[in-house]
C-alpha positions as CSV (number, residue, x, y, z in Angstrom):
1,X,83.5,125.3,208.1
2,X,84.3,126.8,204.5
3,X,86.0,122.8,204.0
4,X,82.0,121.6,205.2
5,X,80.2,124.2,203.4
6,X,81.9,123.1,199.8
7,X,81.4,119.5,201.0
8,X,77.5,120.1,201.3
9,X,77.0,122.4,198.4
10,X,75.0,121.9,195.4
11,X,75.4,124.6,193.2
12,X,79.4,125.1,193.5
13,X,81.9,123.4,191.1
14,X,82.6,120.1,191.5
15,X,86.3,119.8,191.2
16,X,86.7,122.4,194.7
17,X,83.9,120.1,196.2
18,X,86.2,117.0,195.9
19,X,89.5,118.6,197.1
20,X,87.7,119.7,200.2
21,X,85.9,116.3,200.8
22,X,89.8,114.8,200.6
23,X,91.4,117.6,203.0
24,X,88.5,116.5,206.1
25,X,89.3,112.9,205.4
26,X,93.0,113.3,206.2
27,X,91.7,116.1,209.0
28,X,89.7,112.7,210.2
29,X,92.8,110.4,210.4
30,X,92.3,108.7,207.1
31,X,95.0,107.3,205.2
32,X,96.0,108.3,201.5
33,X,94.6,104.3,200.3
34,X,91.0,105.1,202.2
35,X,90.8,109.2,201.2
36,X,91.5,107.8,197.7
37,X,89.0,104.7,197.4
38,X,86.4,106.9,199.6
39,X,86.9,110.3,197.1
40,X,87.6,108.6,193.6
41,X,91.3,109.8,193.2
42,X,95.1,109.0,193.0
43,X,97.3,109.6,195.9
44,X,99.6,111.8,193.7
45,X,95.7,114.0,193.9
46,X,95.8,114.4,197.5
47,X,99.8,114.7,198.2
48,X,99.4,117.8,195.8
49,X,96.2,119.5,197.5
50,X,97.7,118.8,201.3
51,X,100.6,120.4,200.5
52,X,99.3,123.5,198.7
53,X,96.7,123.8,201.7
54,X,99.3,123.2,204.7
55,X,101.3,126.1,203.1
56,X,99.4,128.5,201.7
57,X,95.6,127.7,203.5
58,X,92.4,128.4,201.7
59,X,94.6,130.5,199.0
60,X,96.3,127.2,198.3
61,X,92.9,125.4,197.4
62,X,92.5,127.2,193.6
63,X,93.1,125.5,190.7
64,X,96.2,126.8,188.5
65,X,96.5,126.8,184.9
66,X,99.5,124.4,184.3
67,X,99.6,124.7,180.5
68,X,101.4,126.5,178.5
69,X,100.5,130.7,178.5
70,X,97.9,131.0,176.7
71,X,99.1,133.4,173.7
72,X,95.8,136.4,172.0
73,X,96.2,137.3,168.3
74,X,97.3,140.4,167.7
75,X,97.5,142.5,164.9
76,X,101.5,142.4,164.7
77,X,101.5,138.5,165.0
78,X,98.8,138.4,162.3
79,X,100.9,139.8,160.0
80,X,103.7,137.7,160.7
81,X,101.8,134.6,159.7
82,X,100.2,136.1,156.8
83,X,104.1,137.4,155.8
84,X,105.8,133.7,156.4
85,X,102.8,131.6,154.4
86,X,104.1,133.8,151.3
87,X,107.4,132.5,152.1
88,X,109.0,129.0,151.3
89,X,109.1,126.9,153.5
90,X,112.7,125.7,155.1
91,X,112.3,122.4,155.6
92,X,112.3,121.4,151.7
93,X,108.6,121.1,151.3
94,X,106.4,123.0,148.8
95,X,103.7,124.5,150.5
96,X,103.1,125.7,154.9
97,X,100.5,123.7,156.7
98,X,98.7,125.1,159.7
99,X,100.9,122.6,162.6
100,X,104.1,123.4,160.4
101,X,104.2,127.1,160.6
102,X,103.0,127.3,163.6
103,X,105.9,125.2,164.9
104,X,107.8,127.7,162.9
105,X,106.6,130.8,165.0
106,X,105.4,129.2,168.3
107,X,102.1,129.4,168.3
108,X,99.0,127.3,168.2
109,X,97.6,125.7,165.1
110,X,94.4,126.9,165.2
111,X,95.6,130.6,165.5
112,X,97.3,130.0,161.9
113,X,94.2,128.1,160.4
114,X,92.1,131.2,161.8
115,X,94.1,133.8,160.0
116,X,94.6,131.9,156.6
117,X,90.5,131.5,156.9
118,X,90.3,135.0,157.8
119,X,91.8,136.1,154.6
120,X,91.1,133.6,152.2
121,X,94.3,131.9,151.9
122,X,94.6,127.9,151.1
123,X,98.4,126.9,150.6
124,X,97.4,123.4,149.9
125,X,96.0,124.4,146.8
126,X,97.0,124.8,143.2
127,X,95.4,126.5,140.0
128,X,97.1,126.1,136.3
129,X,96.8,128.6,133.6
130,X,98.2,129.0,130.0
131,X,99.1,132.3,128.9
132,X,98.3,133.3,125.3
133,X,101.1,134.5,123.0
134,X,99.1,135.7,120.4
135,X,100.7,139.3,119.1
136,X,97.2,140.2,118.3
137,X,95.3,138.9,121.8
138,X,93.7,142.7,123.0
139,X,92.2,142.9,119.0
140,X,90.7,139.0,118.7
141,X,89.5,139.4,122.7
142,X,88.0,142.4,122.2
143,X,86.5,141.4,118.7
144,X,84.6,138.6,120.7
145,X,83.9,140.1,124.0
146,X,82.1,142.5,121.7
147,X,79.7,139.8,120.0
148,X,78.8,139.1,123.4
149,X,78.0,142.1,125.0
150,X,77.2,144.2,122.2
151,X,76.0,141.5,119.2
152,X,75.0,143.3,116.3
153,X,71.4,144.1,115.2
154,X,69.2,141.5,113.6
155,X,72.2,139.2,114.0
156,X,72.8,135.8,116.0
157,X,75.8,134.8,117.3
158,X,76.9,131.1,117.9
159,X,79.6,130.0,120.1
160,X,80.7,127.0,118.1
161,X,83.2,124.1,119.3
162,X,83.8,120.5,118.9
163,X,83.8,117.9,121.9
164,X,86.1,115.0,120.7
165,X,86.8,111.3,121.7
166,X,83.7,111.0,123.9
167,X,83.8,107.4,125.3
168,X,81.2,105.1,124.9
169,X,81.7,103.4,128.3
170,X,79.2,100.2,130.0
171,X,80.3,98.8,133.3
172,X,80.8,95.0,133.9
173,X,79.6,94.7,137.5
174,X,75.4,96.4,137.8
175,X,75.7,99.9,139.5
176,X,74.6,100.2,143.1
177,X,71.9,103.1,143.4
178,X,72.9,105.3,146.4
179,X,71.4,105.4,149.7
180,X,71.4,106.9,152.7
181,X,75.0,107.0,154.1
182,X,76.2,105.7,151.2
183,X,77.0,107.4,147.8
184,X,76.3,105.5,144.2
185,X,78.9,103.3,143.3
186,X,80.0,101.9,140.0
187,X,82.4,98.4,139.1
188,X,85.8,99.6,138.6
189,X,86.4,97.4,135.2
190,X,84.6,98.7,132.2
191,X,84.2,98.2,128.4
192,X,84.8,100.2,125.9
193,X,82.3,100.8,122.8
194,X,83.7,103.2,120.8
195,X,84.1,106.9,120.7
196,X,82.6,110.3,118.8
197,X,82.5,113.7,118.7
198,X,80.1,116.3,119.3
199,X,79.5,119.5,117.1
200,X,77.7,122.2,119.0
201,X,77.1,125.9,118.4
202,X,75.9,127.9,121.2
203,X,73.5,130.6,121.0
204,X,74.7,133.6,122.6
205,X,71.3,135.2,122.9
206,X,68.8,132.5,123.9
207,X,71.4,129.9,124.8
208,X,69.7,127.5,122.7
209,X,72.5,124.7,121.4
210,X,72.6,123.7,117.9
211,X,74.1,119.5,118.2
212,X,75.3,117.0,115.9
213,X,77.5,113.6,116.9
214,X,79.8,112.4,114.1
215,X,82.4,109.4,114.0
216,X,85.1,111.7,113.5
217,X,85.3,115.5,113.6
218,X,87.0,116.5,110.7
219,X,87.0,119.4,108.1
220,X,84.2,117.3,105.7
221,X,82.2,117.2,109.0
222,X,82.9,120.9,110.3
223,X,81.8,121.8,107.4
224,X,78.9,119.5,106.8
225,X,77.2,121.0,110.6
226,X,77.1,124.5,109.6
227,X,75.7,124.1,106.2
228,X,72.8,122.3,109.0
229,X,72.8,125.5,111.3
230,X,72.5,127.6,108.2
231,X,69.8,126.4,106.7
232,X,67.9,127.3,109.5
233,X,68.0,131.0,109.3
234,X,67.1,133.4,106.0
235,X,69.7,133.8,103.5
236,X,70.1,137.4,104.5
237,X,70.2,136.8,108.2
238,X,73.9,137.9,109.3
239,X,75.5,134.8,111.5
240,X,78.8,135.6,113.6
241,X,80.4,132.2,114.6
242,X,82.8,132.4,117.6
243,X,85.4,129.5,117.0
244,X,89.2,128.5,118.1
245,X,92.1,128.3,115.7
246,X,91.9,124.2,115.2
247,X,93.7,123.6,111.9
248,X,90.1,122.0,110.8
249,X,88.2,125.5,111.1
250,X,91.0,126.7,108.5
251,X,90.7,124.3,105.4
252,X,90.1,124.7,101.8
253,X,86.4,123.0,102.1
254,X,86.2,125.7,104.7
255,X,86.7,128.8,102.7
256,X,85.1,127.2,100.3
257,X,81.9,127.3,102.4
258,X,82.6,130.7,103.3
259,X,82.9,132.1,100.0
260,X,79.4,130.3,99.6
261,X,78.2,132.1,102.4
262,X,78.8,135.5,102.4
263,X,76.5,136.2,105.4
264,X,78.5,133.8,107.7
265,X,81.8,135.6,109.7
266,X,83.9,133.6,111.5
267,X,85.6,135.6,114.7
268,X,88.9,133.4,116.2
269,X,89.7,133.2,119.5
270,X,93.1,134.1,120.4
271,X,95.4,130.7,121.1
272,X,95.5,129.1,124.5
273,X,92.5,131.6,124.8
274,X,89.7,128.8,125.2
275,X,87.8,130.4,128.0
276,X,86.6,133.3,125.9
277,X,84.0,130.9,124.0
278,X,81.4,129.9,125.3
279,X,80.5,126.9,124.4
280,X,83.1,125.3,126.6
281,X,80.7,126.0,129.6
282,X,77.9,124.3,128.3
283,X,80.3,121.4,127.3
284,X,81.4,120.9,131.2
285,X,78.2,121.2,132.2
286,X,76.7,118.3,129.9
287,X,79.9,116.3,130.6
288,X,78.9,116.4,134.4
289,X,75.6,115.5,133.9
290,X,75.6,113.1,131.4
291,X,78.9,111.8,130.3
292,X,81.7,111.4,133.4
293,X,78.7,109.0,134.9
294,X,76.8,107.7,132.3
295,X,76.4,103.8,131.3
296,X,76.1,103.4,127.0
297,X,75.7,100.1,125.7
298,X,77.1,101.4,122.3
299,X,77.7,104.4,120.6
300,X,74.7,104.5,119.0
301,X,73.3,104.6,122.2
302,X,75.8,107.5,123.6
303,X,74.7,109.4,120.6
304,X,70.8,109.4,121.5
305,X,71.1,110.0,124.6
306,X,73.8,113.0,123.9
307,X,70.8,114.3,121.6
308,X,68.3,113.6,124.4
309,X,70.3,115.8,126.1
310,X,70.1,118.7,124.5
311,X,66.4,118.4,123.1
312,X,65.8,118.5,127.2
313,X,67.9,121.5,127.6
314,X,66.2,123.7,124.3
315,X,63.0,123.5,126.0
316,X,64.2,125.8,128.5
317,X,67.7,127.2,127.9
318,X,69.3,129.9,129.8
319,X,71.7,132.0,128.3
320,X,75.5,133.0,129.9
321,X,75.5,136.2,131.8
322,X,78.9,137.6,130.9
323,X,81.0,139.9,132.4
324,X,84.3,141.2,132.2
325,X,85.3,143.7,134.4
326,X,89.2,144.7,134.3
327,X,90.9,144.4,131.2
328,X,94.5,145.0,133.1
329,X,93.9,141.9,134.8
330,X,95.6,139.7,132.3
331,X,99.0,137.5,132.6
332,X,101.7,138.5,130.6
333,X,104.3,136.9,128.6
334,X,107.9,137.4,130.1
């Protein structure tokens, strides 16, 4: 009756529903090659379900995990993995991967991919840094991290750098527009037009940039753009210019121009100490929107559109919110 009842049942599982229809066929007299062309099964299928039901009766008739145990993460195991993806690994390679400690301890990949996503951890990845050994790093970083927190009154302060080598690049083969499912794609040979470099000063206030493009960027032309961004303020005005150590911010012509210019003060970054000025933002943001995928048919025509650029950008320009919140947090030279 409880065979029939799962037989004729609509709302229980299927898999019980089909063992049962295979136990009255051999109750019937039906051999294994009819119960399994009549039910939709093997004859391995009905050997096992006979035998569990002539031995242990309706008991016998539910299903049995036949996996592996299934393992919970606890708090002691989550440590474990957290302690041996801080370790090297044994087998010679650089870096864990989710299947290879998990091998390692005996548990399921996923169980290690949860954990390393629970706390932020990503093995596979890499990040490079370059420690300054400048003897005077906490003075010059703390000189310039002043400018742009606290600038001075009735002062501006420019972020000044120099972008060099900027390729004038065209592509042989037409570039096909993207579309949907498929990303833009450019010809892999390409010509070369030529190269410049880009003078820009950043202001730290308004975030307005200050640009010029020259053939090469030398001292003669370092010296030549701020005599430009001079010009544009009051001879009285005081103008702090943020700048790195290159050899051509250091020159006679330089000091030269300086002595000149009594209301201009250079502040230096402290070497290998590029990310304190800010104009290297702005110059990673204009190289991914312009440069990296941009098509010039000369250098003329790199230069106008580099100028384009930043005419665009001036008419509404956002400044960089700064923050610096730990000053211990800095690497250390052994």
């Amino acid at each position: 009756m409880e065979l029939e009842r799962r037989v004729r049942s609509r709302r229980g599982r299927a898999d019980e529903s089909k063992v049962a229809r295979v136990l009255l066929l051999l109750a019937d007299g039906a051999t294994y090659v009819e119960t399994a062309d009549k039910a939709g099964c093997s004859a391995p299928f009905i050997s096992k379900w006979k035998k569990r039901f002539v031995e242990e009766g309706m008991a016998g008739l539910y299903s049995r995990h036949t996996g592996r145990k299934a393992k919970v993460l606890t708090a002691r195991m989550e440590a474990r993995i957290l302690n041996w993806t801080r370790k090297k690994p044994t087998d010679g390679s650089t870096h864990w991967s989710t299947r290879r400690l998990a091998k390692k301890l005996g548990v399921h990949h996923m169980m290690v991919a949860r954990v390393w996503k629970k706390h932020g951890i990503q093995p596979h990845r890499i990040e490079r840094y370059k420690a300054s050994n400048d003897p005077d790093f906490e003075k010059k970083a703390a000189d310039v991290i002043g400018l742009y927190l606290k600038p001075p009154q009735h002062a501006v302060v420019f972020s000044v750098d120099e972008k060099t080598a900027i390729q004038a690049l065209d592509r042989k083969d037409p570039v096909l527009p993207l579309s949907p499912g498929r990303a833009e794609r450019h010809g892999f040979e390409y010509v070369r037009h030529g190269t410049l470099s880009l003078f820009a000063a950043l202001d730290t206030r308004t975030g307005m940039v200050h640009g010029k493009t020259t053939a090469r960027h030398t001292s003669q032309e370092f010296v030549a753009f701020l005599t430009g961004l001079v010009c544009k303020f009051p001879e009285d005005k005081q103008i702090h210019i943020i700048l790195d150590n290159l050899s051509a911010h250091k020159t006679a012509q330089v000091n030269e121009f300086l002595v000149a210019h009594p209301n201009v003060h250079f502040h230096f970054t402290p070497t290998y100490s590029s990310w304190l000025n800010q104009v290297e933002l702005w110059f990673s943001k204009i190289e991914r929107d312009l440069i990296h995928r941009g098509i010039f048919t000369s250098v003329k025509d790199l230069s106008k559109r580099i100028m384009r650029y930043i005419r665009k950008q001036n008419q509404d320009p956002r400044p960089v919110k700064w923050k610096y919140n730990n000053p211990a947090h800095r690497i250390q030279i052994a």
